[in-house]
Every structure is written in C-alpha cells, then in structure tokens.
C-alpha positions in Angstrom: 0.0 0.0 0.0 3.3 2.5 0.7 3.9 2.1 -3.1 1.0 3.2 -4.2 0.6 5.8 -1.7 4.0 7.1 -2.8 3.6 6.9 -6.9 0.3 9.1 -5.9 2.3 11.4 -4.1 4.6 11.9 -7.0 2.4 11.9 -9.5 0.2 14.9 -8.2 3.5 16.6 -7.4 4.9 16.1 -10.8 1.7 17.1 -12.4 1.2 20.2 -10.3 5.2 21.4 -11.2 4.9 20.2 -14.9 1.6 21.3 -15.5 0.1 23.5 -13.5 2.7 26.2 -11.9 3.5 27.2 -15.5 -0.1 27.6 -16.4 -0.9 29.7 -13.3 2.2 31.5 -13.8 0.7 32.4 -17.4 -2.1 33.4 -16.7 -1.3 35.4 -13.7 1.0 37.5 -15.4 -1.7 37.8 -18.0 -4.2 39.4 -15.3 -1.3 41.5 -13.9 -0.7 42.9 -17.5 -4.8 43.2 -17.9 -4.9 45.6 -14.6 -1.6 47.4 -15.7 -3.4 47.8 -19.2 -6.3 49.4 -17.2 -4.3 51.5 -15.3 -2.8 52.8 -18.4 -6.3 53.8 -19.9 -7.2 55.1 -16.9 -4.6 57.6 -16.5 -3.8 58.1 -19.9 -7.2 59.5 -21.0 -8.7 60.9 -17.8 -10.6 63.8 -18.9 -13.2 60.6 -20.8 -16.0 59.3 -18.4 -15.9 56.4 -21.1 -12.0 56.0 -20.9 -12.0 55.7 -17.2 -14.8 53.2 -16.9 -12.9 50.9 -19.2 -9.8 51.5 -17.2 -11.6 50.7 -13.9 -13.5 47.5 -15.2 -10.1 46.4 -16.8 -8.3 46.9 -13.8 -11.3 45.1 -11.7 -11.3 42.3 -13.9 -7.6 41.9 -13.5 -8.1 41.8 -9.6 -10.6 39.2 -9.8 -7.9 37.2 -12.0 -5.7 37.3 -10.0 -7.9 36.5 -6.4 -8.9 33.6 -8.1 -5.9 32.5 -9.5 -4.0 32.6 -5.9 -7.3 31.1 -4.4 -6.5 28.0 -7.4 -3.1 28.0 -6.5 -4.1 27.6 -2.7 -6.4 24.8 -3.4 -3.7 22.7 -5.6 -1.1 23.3 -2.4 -3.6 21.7 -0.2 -4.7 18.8 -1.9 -1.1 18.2 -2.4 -0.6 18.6 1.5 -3.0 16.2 2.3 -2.7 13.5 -0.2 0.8 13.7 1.1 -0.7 13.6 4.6 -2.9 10.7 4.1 0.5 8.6 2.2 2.6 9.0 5.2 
C-alpha cells in the first residue's frame, strides 16, 4: 500500500510542477498585465468618463484574475498537502 501511496504522491506533485505552476504563472501574469493595461487607460485619458470606466472594469477584472488564480493556487497546495498527509 506504501507504493501506491507514494507513486500518488509523486504523481500529483509532478503534475502540479509540470503542468500546472507554468499555467498559473501564465495566466497570472496575463491578469497583472490586464490591470496594468487598465491602469494605463485610466490615466492616460482621464478627462473621458468612457475612458475611465474601461480603465476601472479592466483593472477590476484583473483583480478578480488574479484573487482567483492565488485562491486555485491555494487549493492545488492543499490537496497536495493532504494526499501527502494521508501517504505518510
């Protein structure tokens, strides 16, 4: 049963390093660059109402990318903590 236990361990841990960091990563830095972009618009054209309601919904949405992607990121750490938990 410690062999399977410990070929589950790696496999989630290779999966999560192989697979899903670099993912995350991406898409992280794609929200960060989303809010940067609306930061940009919003400062950049502030005398438009439309201009800095763009900017602000760009830079919301880029917040929320980034709250979930560390909340997804979170998740994956745990399950990886207790699988490893349960193996031991």
């Amino acid at each position: 049963m410690s062999n399977a236990n410990s070929y589950l361990d790696r496999l989630i841990k290779n999966f999560a390093e192989a697979i899903l960091d670099p993912i995350l990563f991406v898409l992280a830095a794609i929200a960060f660059l989303v809010f940067l972009w609306g930061l940009v618009v919003f400062i950049w054209k502030a005398d438009s109402d439309e201009a800095r309601r763009t900017g602000t919904r760009h830079m919301l949405y880029g917040l929320i990318g980034l709250l979930i992607i560390a909340s997804t990121w979170g998740i994956v750490n745990l399950i990886q903590q207790t699988v490893t938990t349960l193996g031991s």
